[in-house]
N, C-alpha and C positions, 0 to 999 in steps of 0.2 A: 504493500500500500504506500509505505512511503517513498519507492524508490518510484509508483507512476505517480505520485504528487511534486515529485521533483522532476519527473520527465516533463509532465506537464508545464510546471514553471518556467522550465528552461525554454519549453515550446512558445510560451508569450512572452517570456523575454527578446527570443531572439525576434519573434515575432513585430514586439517594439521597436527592436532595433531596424528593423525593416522600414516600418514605417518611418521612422527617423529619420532615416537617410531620405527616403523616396523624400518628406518635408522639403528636407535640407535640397535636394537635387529640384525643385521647385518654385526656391524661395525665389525672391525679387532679385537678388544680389546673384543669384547663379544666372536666371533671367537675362535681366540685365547684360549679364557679361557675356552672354552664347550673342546677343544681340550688338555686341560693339558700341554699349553703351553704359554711361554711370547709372547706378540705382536708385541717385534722384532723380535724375532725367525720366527713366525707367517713371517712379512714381507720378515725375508730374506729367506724363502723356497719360497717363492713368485719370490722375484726375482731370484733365481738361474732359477728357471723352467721358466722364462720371457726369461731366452735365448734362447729355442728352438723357440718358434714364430719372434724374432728377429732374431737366423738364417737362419731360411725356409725363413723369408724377402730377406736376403743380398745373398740366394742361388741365388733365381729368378728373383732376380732384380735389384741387385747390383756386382754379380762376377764377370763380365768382364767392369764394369763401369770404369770412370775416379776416378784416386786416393782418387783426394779430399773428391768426394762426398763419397767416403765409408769412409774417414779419420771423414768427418762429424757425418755418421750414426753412427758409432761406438763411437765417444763421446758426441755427442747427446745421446744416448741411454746408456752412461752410466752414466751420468751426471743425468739423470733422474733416473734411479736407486740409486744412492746416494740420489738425494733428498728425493726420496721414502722412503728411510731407514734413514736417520739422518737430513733430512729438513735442515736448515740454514748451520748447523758444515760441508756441502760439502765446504764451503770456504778453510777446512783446505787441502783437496786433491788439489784444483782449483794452490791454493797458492803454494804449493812445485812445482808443473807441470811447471810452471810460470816462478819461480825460479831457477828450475833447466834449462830451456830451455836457460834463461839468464848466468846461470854458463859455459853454454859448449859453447854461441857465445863470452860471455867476455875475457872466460880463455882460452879456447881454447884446444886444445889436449896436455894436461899439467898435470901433476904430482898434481898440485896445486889443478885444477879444481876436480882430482880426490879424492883427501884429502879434499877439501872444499864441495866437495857431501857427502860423508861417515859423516863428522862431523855436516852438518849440517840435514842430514836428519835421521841419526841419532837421532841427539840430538831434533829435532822436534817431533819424534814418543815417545823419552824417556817421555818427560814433556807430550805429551799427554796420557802417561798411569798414569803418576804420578798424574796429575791433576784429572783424571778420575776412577782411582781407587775406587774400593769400596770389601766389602767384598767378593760378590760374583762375577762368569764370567761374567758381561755383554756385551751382542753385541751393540757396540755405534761405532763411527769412527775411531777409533784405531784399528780394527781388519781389515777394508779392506787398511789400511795405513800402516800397517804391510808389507801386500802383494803389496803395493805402493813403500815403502821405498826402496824394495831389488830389486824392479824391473828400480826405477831411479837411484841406486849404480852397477848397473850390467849395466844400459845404461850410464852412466858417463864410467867406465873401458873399454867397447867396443868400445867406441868413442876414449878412449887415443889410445887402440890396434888400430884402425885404419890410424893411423898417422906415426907407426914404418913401416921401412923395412920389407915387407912382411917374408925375407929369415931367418927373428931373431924371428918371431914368429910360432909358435907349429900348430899343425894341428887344435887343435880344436881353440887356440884365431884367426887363420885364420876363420876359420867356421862364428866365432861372430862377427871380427871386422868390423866395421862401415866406409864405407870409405867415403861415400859422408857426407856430412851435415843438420840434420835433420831439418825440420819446426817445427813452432809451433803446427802446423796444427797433423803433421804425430808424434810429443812426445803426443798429447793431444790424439790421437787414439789408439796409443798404450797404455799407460795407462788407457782410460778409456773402453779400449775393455771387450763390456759384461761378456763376457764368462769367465775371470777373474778377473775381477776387486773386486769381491768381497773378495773370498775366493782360489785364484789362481785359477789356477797354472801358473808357472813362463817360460816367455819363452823370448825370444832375441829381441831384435829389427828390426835385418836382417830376424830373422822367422815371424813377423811380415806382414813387407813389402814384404816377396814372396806370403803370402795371397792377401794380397792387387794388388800385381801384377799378381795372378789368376796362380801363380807358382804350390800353394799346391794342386794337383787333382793327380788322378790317369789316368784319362783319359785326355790326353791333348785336350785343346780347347772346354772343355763343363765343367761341374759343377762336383764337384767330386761325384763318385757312393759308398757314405759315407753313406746314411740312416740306413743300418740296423746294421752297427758298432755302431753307436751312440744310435741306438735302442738299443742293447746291454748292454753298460753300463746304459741306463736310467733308465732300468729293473732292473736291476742290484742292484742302487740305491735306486729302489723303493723300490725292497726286503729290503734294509737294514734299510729303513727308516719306513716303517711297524714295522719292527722287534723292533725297536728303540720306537715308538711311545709306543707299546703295551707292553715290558717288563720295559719301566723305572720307572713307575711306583712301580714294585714289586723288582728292581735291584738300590737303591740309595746307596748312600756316606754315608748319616746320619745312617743308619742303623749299619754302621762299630764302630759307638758310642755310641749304646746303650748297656743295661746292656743284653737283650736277645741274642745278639749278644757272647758276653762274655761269654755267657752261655755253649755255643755249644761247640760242641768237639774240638779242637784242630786241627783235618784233614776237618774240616766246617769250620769256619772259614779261613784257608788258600785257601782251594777250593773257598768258598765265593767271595775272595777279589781277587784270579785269575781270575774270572770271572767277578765280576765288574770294574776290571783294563782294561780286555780287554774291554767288552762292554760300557765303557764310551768313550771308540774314535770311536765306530758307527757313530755316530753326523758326525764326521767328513769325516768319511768314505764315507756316505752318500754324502754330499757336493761336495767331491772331485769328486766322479763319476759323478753325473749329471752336472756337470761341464764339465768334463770330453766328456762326449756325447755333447754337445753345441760345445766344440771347435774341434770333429770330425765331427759335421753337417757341420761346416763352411767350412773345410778342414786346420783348421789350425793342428789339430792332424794328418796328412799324414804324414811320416817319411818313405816314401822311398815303396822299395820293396824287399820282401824276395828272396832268391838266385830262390826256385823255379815258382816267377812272383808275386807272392798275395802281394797287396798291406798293405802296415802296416800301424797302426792305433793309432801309442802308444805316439805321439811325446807329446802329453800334460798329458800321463799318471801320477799318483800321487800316484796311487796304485797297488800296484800287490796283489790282494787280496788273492790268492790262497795260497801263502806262506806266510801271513799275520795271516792268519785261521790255517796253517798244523805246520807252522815253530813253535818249542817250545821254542827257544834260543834268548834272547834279540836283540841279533845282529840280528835276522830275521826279529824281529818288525822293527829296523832301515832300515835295506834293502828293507823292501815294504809299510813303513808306509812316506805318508809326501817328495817319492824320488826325482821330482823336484826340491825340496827347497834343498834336502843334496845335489845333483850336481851341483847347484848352487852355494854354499859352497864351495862344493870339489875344483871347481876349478877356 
């Protein structure tokens, strides 16, 4: 008896160990590495593509719900996205949200509040690249704090515009300004909304809440008829992220410093480094679009309708890839590369 209670043992031991390994031969980081890629990378293609099943959620079961609870799902689910990708260091996003929620009831629609956001989230994202720095890119939490930082200094300004005489401000800080007073509830949704939280894209806090209020549709009083746009760009993305996975390999940086390199003609070389200039912002390309499709599944990307009825689809656009590709003049890269963030900017 005791020696089949030990055969036995031995038999889920090794049994365990089986599993173990299979785990282990599964994990992200083995993943990852068969794919010629780091295992945050690895994670954060993960969760950018996490938004599509989280917006097919909030199509059919959350559009025309009560505020909160979409206020909830949206940072519930991005809150778990951060964990996903930086485990503990989400305190650093939890913290400025927190912060800034407290800057705009303390200070109120003031000059100050607006100067003590810029400076202090600023200066929160500076020390976290400084701290963080290391030789090469890495994705750690400074990279969705980046798209954090511009998005609580753009909600701090909208809050002030919303205080002045409507008749002294401009059409568009009309467009943006804020005139009620936000919860903590509706900053922490907006911020930590899937579909950009990671890698943008940048959008208002009154465009925000017309999602929330089941404003963005093209069809009023049903879910918007958005699929096959956001199919669109997913595809889109896919292409470019294929493309990305299978040339970068034979398209690096290090190559530009080797002696073979040197070797080459003069019109090689320059063709070379045009070519790796532009295909080093694929990555991002990539990103931006499937992002992109997340926040037309939801209908936050609706922006209206064209003169002859067809509904537009461009409001969270980030790229215009066609003049990205054709355009040969730098200023062309600025006009389609990253436009979000330069309008944001601009004004």
């Amino acid at each position: 008896m005791a020696s089949s209670a030990e055969g036995d043992e031995g038999t889920v031991v090794a049994l365990a160990g089986v599993l173990q390994s299979g785990f282990q031969e599964l994990s992200l980081n083995k993943l990852a590495t068969s794919l010629g890629a780091s295992e945050q990378a690895l994670r954060l293609i993960i969760s950018i593509f996490l938004g599509y099943p989280f917006a097919l959620f909030y199509r059919h079961y959350l559009f025309y719900k009560d505020s909160y609870l979409i206020h909830l799902f949206h940072t519930f689910t991005g809150l778990s996205i951060a964990y996903f990708n930086f485990g503990n260091q989400l305190y650093h996003s939890l913290l400025c949200i927190v912060l800034q929620f407290l800057i705009l009831r303390l200070m109120g629609r003031t000059i100050t509040a607006v100067l003590t956001t810029f400076c202090f989230q600023m200066a929160y994202l500076l020390a976290g690249y400084y701290y963080t720095a290391t030789g090469n890119y890495d994705i750690k939490w400074t990279m969705p704090h980046c798209v954090l930082t511009l998005k609580l200094i753009g909600l701090a300004v909208d809050y002030f515009d919303g205080g002045k005489d409507q008749n002294s401000l401009s059409s568009e800080q009309q467009k943006y300004a804020i005139r009620g007073v936000p919860s903590l509830l509706e900053v922490a949704g907006f911020s930590y909304f899937y579909g950009a939280f990671l890698v943008g894209p940048q959008f208002s806090m009154n465009h925000y809440m017309k999602l929330v209020q089941g404003e963005l549709t093209d069809i009023p009083g049903k879910i918007p008829n958005s699929i096959i746009p956001a199919l669109k760009r997913l595809s889109l993305g896919l292409f470019y992220l294929v493309g990305y996975t299978l040339l970068s390999p034979h398209i690096t940086e290090d190559y530009l410093l080797t002696e073979d390199y040197d070797n080459h003609p003069f019109w090689f070389r320059c063709m070379y480094m045009l070519i790796w200039g532009k295909f080093v912002l694929y990555k991002y390309v990539t990103c931006w679009l499937v992002t992109e499709g997340v926040c037309i599944l939801t209908g936050l990307g609706f922006n209206g309708f064209e003169e002859k009825g067809k509904a537009k689809w461009d409001a969270c656009a980030n790229m215009k890839v066609w003049l990205f590709e054709t355009n040969p003049r730098f200023t062309g890269t600025i006009a389609s590369f990253n436009i979000n963030t330069n309008a944001w900017v601009a004004r």
